[in-house]
C-alpha positions, 0 to 999 in steps of 0.5 A: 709152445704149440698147445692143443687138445681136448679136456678128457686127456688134460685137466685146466690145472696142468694146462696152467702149471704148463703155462707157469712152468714156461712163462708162457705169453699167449692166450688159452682159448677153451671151447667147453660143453656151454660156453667158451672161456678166453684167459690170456697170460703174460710170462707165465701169469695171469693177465686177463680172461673172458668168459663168453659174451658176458660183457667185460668192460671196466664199468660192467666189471666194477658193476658187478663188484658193486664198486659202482651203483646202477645209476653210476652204472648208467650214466658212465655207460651213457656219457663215457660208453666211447672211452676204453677201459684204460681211459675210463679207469683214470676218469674214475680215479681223477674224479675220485669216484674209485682208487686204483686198488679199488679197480684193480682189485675188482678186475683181479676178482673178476680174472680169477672168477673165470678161471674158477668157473671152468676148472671142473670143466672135463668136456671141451677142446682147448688151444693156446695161441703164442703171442696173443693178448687183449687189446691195447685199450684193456686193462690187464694184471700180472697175477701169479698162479700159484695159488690159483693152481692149487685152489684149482686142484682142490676144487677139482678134488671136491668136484670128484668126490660131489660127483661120487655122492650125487652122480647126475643132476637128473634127479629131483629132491623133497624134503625130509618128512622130519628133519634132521637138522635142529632148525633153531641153529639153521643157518642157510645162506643166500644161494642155499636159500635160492635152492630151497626154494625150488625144492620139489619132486618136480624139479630136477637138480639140472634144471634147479641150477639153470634157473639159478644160474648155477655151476655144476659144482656149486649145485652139488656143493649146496645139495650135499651140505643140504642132504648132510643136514638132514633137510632133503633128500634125492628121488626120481622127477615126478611127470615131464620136466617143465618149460619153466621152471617155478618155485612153489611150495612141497605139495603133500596130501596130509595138510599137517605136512603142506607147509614147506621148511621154509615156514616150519622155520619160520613159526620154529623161531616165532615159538622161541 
């Protein structure tokens, strides 16, 4: 199958219902705005993927799932750094550090992760390449798409709807001058509490999201949940972005108002 074009006139969802559809075995190769994302495919299904030059060995893998802790980290990668995956995976599993499913089950969360990360990608050229497949010394799955598909769709359905509501990351956000959200039922996740903490008319949504290291549809997502509670709202960058992103406090003139959400929280729950 001779595949290649550009992301404008084909979505990742159809590129992979192509792929399914004719058992395809081969690799996609798609070169988007940022960065570059490798997903190979065994008849039809998912076999292995690669996003840029994050480090995709097993033990960085395992890492990264937590399966593995930063000094088990080092010392696999310091006495068994020359093993291929495929080796490494049987010393883990002989040595009883890990189970089979415990590997495999991380390598199928990090397989996927790619393929969610780029389905909102809409800028880029792509290509397949027919018969192309990882190393020997890889570890690759036989994952079904089906289901990856239609996460796929929903995700690109949310993305057009967040692109409708916040249309460009080149706005700032400040918090609400009264809240609409009770705080005694605020419950903020780790990443909602990553943004809120660089909440500042100085700081642009484009650059809250790099600093957090943070996808287009994530950052839309948390900034929509934000603005539907009531806690923020969207207005113009003040002055000349930053070379470095900071988080700081909401400056106010009025001092009553120079405490940030995080600290109205904060004596909110001491006063309960």
């Amino acid at each position: 199958m001779a595949l290649k074009g550009n992301l404008r006139d084909f979505t990742i969802t159809q590129l992979l219902n192509l792929i399914n559809l004719a058992n395809k075995t081969g690799t996609l190769v798609i070169n988007g705005s940022s960065d570059t994302a490798l997903i190979s495919f065994k008849e039809g299904k998912l076999a292995f993927s690669q996003m840029g030059k994050i480090d995709n060995g097993l033990a960085s893998v395992l890492y990264r799932e937590k399966r593995l802790t930063a000094t088990q980290y080092k010392i696999i990668r310091s006495r068994a750094g020359h093993m291929s995956d495929k080796e490494l995976g049987l010393l883990l599993i002989n040595a009883n550090y890990l189970s089979q499913a415990d590997i495999l089950t991380s390598l199928q969360h990090e397989f996927v992760g790619v393929l969610n990360r780029i389905f909102t990608w809409v800028e880029g050229l792509f290509r397949f390449e027919d018969g192309l497949l990882p190393p020997d010394d890889k570890i690759t799955l036989n994952i079904n798409l089906e289901n990856i598909i239609i996460e796929g769709s929903r995700q690109l359905r949310e993305w057009e709807h967040l692109q409708d509501e916040i249309p460009s990351l080149d706005v700032a956000l400040k918090f609400t001058d009264r809240p609409g959200a009770n705080l005694k039922n605020i419950n903020l996740s780790v990443e909602e509490w990553r943004v809120v903490s660089y909440i500042n008319p100085k700081n642009s949504l484009k650059q809250i999201a790099h600093t957090t290291n943070m996808n287009d549809l994530v950052i839309r997502r948390i900034i929509y949940g934000l603005l539907q509670a009531g806690i923020i709202e969207l207005v113009r960058p003040e002055g000349v972005e930053p070379p470095l992103l900071k988080q700081v406090n909401l400056p106010s003139k009025n001092p009553e108002d120079q405490r940030s959400l995080i600290n109205r929280i904060i004596n909110r729950i001491r006063s309960l």
